[in-house]
N, CA, C and O atoms as a GROMACS GRO file, in nm:
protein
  440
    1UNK      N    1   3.375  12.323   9.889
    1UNK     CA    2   3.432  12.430   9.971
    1UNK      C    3   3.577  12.392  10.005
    1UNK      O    4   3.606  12.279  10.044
    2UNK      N    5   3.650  12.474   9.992
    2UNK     CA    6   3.773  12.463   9.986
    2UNK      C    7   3.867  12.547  10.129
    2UNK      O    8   3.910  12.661  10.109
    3UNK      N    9   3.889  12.487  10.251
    3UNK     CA   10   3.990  12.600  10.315
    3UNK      C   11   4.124  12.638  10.314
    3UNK      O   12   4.196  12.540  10.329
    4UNK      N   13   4.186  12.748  10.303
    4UNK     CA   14   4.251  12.790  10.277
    4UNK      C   15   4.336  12.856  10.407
    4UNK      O   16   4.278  12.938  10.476
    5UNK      N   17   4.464  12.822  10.436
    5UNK     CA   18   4.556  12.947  10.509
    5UNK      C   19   4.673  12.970  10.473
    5UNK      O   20   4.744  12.893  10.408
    6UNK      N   21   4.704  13.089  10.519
    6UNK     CA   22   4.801  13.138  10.505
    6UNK      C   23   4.857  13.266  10.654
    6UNK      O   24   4.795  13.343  10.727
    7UNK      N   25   5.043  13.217  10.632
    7UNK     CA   26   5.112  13.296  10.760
    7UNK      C   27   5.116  13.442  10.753
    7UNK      O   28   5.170  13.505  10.662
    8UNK      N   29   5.049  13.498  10.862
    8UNK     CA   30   5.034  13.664  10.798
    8UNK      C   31   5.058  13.701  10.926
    8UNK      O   32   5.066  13.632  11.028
    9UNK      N   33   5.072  13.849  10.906
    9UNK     CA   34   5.072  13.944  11.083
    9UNK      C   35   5.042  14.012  11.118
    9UNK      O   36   5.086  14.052  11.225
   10UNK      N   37   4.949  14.069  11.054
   10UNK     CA   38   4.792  14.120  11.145
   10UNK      C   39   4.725  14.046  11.068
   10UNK      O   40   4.677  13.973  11.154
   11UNK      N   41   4.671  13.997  10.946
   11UNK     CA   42   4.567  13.866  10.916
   11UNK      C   43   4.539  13.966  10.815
   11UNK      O   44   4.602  14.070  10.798
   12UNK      N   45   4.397  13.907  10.725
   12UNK     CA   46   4.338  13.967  10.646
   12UNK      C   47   4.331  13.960  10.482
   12UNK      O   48   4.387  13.860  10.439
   13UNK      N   49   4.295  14.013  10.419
   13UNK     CA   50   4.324  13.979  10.296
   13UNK      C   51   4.414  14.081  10.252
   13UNK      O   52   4.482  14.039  10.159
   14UNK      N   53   4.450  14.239  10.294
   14UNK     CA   54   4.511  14.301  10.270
   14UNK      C   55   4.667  14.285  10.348
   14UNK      O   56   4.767  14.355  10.336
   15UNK      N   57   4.649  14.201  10.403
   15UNK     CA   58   4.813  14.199  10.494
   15UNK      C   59   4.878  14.080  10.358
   15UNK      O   60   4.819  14.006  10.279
   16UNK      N   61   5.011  14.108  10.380
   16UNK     CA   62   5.114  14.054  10.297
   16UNK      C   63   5.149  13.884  10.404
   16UNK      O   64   5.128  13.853  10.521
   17UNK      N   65   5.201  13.823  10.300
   17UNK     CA   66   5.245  13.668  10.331
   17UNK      C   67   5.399  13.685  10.436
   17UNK      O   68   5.511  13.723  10.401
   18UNK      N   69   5.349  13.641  10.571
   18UNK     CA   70   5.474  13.622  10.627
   18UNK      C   71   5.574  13.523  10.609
   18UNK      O   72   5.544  13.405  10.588
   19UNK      N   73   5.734  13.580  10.619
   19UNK     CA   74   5.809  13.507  10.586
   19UNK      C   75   5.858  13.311  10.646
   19UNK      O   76   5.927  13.218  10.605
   20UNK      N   77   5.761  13.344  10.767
   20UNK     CA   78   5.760  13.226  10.828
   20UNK      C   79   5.648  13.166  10.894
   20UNK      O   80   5.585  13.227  10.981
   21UNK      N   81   5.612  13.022  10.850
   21UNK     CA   82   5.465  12.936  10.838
   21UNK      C   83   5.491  12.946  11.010
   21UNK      O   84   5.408  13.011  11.076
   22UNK      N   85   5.598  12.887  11.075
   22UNK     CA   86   5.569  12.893  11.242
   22UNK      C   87   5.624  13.005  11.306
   22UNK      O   88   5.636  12.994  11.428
   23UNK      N   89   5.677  13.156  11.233
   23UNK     CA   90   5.675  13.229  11.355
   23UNK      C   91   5.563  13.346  11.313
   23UNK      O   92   5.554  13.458  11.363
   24UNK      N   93   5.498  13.301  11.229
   24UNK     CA   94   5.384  13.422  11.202
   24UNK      C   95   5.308  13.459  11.287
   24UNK      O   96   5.306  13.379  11.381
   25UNK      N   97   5.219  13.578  11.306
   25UNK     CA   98   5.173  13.606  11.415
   25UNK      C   99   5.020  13.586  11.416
   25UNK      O  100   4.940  13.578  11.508
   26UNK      N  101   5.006  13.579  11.279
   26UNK     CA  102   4.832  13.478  11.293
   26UNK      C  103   4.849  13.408  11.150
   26UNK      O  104   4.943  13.416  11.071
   27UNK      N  105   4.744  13.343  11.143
   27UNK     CA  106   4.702  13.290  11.015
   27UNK      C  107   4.582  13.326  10.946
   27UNK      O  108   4.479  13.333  11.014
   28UNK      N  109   4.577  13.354  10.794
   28UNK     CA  110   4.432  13.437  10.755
   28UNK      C  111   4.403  13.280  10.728
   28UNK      O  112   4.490  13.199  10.696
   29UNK      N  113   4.272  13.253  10.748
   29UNK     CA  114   4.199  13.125  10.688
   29UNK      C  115   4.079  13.215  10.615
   29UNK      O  116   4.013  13.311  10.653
   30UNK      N  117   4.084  13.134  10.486
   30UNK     CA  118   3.953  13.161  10.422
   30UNK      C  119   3.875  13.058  10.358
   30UNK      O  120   3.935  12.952  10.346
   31UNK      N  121   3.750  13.061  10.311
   31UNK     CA  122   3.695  12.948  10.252
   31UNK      C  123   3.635  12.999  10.119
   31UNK      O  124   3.548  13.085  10.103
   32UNK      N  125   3.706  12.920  10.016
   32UNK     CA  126   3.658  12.947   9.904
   32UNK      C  127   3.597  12.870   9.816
   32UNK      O  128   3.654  12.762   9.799
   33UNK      N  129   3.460  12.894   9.725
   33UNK     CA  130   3.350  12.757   9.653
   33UNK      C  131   3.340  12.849   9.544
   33UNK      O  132   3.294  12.963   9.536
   34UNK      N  133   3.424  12.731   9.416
   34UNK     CA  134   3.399  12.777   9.293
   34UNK      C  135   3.501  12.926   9.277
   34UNK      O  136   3.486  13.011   9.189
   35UNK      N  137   3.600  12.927   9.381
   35UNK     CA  138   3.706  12.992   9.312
   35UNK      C  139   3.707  13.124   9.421
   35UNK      O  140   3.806  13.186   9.460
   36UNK      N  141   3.589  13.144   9.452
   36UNK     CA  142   3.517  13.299   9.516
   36UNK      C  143   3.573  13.254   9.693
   36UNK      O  144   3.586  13.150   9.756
   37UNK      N  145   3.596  13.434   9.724
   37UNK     CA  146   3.599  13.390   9.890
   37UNK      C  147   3.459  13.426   9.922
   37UNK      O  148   3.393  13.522   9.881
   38UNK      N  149   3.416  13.292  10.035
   38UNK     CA  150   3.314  13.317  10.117
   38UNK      C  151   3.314  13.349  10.267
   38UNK      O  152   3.208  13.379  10.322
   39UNK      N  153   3.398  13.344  10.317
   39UNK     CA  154   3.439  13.350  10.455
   39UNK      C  155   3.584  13.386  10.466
   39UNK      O  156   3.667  13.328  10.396
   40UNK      N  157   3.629  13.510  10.581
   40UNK     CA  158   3.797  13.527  10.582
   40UNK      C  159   3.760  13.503  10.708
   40UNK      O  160   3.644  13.503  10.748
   41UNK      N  161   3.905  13.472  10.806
   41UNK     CA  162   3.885  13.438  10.972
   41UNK      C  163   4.046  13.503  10.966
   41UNK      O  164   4.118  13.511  10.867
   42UNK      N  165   4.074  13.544  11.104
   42UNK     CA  166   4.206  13.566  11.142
   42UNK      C  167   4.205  13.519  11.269
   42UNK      O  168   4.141  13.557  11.367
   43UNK      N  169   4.303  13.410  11.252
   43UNK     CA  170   4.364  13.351  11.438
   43UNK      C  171   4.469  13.367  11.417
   43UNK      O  172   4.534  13.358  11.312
   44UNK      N  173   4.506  13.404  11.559
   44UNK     CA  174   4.638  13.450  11.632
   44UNK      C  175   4.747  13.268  11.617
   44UNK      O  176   4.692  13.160  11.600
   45UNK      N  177   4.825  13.278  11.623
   45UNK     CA  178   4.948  13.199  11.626
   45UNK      C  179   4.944  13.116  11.747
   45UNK      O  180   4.957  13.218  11.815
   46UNK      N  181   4.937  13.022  11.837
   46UNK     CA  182   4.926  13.035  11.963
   46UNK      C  183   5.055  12.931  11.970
   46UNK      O  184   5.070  12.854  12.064
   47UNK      N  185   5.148  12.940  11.857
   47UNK     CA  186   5.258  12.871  11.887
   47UNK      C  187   5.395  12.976  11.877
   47UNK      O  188   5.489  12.961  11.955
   48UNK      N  189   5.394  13.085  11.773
   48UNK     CA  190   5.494  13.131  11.752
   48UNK      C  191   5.546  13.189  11.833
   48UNK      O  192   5.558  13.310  11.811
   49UNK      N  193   5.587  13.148  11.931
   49UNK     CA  194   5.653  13.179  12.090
   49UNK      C  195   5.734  13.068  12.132
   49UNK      O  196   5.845  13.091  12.179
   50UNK      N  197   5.677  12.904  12.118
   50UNK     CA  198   5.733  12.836  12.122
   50UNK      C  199   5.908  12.850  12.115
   50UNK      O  200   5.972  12.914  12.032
   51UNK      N  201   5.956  12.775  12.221
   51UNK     CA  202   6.111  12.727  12.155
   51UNK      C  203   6.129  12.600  12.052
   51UNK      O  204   6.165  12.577  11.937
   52UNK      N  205   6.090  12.546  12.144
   52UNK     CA  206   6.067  12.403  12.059
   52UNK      C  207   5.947  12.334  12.014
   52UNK      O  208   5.858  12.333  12.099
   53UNK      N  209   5.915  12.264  11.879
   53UNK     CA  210   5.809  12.162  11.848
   53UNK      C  211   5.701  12.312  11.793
   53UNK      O  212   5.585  12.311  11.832
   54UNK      N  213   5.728  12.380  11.745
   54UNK     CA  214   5.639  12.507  11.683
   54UNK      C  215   5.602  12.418  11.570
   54UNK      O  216   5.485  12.401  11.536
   55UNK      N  217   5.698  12.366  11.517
   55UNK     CA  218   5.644  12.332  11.375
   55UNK      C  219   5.534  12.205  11.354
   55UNK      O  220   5.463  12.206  11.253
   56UNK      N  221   5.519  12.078  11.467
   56UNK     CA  222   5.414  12.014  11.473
   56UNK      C  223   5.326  12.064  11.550
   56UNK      O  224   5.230  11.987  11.561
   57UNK      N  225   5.316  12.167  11.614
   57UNK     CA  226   5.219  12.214  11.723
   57UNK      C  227   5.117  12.286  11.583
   57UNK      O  228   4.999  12.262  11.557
   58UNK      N  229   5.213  12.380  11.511
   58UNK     CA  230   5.175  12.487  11.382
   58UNK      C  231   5.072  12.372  11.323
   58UNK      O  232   4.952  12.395  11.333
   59UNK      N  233   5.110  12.272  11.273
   59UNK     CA  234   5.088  12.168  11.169
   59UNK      C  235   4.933  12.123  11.231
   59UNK      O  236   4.830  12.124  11.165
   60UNK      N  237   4.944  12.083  11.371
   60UNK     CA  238   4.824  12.026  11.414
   60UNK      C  239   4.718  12.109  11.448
   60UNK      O  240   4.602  12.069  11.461
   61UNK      N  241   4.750  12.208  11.460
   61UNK     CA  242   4.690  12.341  11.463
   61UNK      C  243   4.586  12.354  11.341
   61UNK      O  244   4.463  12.362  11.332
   62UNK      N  245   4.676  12.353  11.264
   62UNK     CA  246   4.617  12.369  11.088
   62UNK      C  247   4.532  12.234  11.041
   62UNK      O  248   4.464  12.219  10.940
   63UNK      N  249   4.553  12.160  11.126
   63UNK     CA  250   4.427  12.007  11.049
   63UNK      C  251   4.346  12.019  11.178
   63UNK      O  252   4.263  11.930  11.160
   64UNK      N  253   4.319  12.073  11.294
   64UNK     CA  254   4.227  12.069  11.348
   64UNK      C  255   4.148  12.203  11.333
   64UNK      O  256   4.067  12.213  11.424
   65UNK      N  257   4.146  12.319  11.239
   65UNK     CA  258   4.112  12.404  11.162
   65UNK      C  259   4.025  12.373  11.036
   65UNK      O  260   3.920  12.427  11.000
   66UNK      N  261   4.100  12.267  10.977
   66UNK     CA  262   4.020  12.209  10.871
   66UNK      C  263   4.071  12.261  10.778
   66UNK      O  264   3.987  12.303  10.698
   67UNK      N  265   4.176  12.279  10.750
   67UNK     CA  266   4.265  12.323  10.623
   67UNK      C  267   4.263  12.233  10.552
   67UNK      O  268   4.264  12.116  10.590
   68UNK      N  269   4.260  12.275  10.421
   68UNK     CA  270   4.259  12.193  10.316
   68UNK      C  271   4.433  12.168  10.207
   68UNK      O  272   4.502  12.078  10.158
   69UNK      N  273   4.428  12.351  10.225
   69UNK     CA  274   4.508  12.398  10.131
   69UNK      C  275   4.604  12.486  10.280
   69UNK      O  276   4.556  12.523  10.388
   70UNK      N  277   4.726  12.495  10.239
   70UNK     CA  278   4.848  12.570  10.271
   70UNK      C  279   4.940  12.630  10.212
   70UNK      O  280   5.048  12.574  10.192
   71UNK      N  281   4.914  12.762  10.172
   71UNK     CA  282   5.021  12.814  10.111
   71UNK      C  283   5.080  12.948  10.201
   71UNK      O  284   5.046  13.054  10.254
   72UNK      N  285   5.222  12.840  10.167
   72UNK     CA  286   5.360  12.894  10.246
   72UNK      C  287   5.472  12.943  10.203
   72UNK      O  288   5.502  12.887  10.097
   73UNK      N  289   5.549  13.024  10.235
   73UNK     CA  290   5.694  13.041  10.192
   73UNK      C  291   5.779  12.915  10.189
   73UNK      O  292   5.849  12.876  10.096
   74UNK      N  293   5.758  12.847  10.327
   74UNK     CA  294   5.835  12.771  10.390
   74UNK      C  295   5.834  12.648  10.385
   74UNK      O  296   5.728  12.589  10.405
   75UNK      N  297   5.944  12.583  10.360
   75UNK     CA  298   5.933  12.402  10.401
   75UNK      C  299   5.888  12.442  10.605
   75UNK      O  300   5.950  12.525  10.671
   76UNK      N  301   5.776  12.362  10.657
   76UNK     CA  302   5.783  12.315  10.756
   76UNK      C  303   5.812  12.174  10.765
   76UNK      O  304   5.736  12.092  10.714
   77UNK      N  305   5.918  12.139  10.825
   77UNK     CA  306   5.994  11.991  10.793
   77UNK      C  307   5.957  11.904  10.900
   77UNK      O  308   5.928  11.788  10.871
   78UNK      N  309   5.951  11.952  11.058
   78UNK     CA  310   5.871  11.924  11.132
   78UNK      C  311   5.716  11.850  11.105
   78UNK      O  312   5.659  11.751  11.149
   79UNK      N  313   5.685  11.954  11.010
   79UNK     CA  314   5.540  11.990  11.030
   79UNK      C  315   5.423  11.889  10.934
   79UNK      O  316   5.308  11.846  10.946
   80UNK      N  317   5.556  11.886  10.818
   80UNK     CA  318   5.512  11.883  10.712
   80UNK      C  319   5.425  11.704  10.673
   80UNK      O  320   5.362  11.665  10.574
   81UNK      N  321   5.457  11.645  10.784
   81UNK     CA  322   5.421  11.454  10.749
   81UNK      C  323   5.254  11.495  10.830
   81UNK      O  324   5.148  11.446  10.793
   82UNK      N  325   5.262  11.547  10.890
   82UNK     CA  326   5.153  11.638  10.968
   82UNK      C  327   5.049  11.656  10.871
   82UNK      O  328   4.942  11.601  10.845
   83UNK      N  329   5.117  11.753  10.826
   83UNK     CA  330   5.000  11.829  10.780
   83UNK      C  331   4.938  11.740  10.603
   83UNK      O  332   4.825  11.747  10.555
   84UNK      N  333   5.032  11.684  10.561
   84UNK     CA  334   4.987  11.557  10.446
   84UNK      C  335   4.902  11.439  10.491
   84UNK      O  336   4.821  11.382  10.418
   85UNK      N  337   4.928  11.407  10.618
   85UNK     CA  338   4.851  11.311  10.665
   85UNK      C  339   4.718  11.385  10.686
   85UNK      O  340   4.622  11.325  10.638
   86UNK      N  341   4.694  11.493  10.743
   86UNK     CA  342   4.584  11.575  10.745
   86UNK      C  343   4.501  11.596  10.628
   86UNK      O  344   4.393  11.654  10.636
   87UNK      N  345   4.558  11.542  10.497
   87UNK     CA  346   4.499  11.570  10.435
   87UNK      C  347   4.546  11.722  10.382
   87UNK      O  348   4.497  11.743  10.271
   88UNK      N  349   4.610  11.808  10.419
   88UNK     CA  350   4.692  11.924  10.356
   88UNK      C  351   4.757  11.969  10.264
   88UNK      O  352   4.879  11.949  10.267
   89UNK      N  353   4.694  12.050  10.144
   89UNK     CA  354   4.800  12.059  10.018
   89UNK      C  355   4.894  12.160  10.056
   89UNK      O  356   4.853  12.272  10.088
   90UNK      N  357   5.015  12.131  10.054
   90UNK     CA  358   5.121  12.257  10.034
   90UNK      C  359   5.157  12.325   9.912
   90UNK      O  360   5.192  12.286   9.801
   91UNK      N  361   5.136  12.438   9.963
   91UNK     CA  362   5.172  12.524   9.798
   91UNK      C  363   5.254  12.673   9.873
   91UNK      O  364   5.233  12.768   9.948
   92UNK      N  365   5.390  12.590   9.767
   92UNK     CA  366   5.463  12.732   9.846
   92UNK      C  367   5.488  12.887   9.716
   92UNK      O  368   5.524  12.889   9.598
   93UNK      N  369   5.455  12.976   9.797
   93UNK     CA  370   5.464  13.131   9.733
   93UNK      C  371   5.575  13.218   9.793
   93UNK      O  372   5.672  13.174   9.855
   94UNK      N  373   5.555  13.321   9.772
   94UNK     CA  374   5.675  13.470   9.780
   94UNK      C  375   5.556  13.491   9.954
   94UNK      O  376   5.438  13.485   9.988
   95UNK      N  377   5.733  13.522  10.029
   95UNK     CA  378   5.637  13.627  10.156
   95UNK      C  379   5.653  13.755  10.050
   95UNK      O  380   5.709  13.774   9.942
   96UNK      N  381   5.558  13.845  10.157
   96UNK     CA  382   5.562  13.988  10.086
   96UNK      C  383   5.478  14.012  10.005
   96UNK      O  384   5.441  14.129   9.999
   97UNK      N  385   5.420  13.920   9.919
   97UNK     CA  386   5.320  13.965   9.863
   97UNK      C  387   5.178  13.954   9.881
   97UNK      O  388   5.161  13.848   9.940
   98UNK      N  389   5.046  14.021   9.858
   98UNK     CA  390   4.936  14.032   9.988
   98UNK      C  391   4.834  13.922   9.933
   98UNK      O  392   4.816  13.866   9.825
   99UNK      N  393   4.783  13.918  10.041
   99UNK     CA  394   4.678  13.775  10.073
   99UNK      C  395   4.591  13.783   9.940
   99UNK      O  396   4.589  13.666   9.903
  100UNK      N  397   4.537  13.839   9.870
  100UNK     CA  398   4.413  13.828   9.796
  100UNK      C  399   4.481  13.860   9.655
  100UNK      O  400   4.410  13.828   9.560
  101UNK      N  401   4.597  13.914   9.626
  101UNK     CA  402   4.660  13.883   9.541
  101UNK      C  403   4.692  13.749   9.456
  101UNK      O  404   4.666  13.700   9.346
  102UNK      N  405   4.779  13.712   9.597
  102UNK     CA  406   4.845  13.518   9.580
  102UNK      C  407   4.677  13.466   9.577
  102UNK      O  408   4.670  13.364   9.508
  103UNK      N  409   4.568  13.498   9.621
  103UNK     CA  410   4.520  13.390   9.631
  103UNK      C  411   4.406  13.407   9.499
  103UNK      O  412   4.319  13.324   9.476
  104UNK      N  413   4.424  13.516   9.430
  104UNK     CA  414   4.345  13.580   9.283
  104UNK      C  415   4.459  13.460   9.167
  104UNK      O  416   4.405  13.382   9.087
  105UNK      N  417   4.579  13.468   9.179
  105UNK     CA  418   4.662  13.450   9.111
  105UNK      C  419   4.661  13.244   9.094
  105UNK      O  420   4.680  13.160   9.006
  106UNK      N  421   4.620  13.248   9.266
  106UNK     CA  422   4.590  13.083   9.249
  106UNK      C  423   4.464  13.024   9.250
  106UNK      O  424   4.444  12.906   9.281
  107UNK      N  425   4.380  13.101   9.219
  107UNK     CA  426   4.212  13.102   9.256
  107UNK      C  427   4.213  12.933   9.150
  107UNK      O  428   4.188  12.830   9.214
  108UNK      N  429   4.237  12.923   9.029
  108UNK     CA  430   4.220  12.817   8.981
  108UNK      C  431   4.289  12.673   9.025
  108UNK      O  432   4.223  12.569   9.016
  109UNK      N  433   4.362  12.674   9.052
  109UNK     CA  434   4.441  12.536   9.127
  109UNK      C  435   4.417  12.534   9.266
  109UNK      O  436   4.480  12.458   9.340
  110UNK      N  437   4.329  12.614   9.307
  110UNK     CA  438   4.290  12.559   9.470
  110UNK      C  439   4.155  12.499   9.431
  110UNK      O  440   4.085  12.445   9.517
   0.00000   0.00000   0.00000
């Protein structure tokens, strides 16, 4: 089983990839075995308000979720020793294009 997120703003599999990993307004998490989704979740952001430290708050956020996989637009540079130590693959894509698309298109390398 594989988890999966991604920065979106209303969530879902039909919402498009937001342009930014820490000011998105939720994150779609999904879990996928053998390529297939088995589970979608949408949580709210509870950092992108932040002034400062969004990007390790984002990061720790995402390994106490249990992310496996991250695909982002964005370098989080902050974030990013974070979320590798977590155990986190980064894989960066296009914002704009929609959740079940990017994730049809990467179904084999996750």
């Amino acid at each position: 089983m594989v988890k999966v997120a991604l920065p979106t703003s209303k969530g879902g599999l039909d919402d498009k990839i937001h342009e930014s990993l820490v000011r998105a307004d939720t994150f779609t998490l999904m879990e996928l075995e053998d390529g297939e989704i088995k589970d979608v979740k949408v949580l709210e952001n509870p950092y992108k308000d932040e002034p400062y430290g969004a990007g390790s708050k984002v990061a720790l956020f995402l390994v106490s979720e249990g992310v496996n996989v991250l695909l982002t637009p964005m370098d989080c540079p902050k974030g990013k020793t974070i979320l590798e130590e977590g155990g986190i693959k980064i894989i960066k894509v296009k914002s704009g294009k929609r959740v079940e698309e990017v994730i049809k298109s990467l179904r084999s390398s996750l």
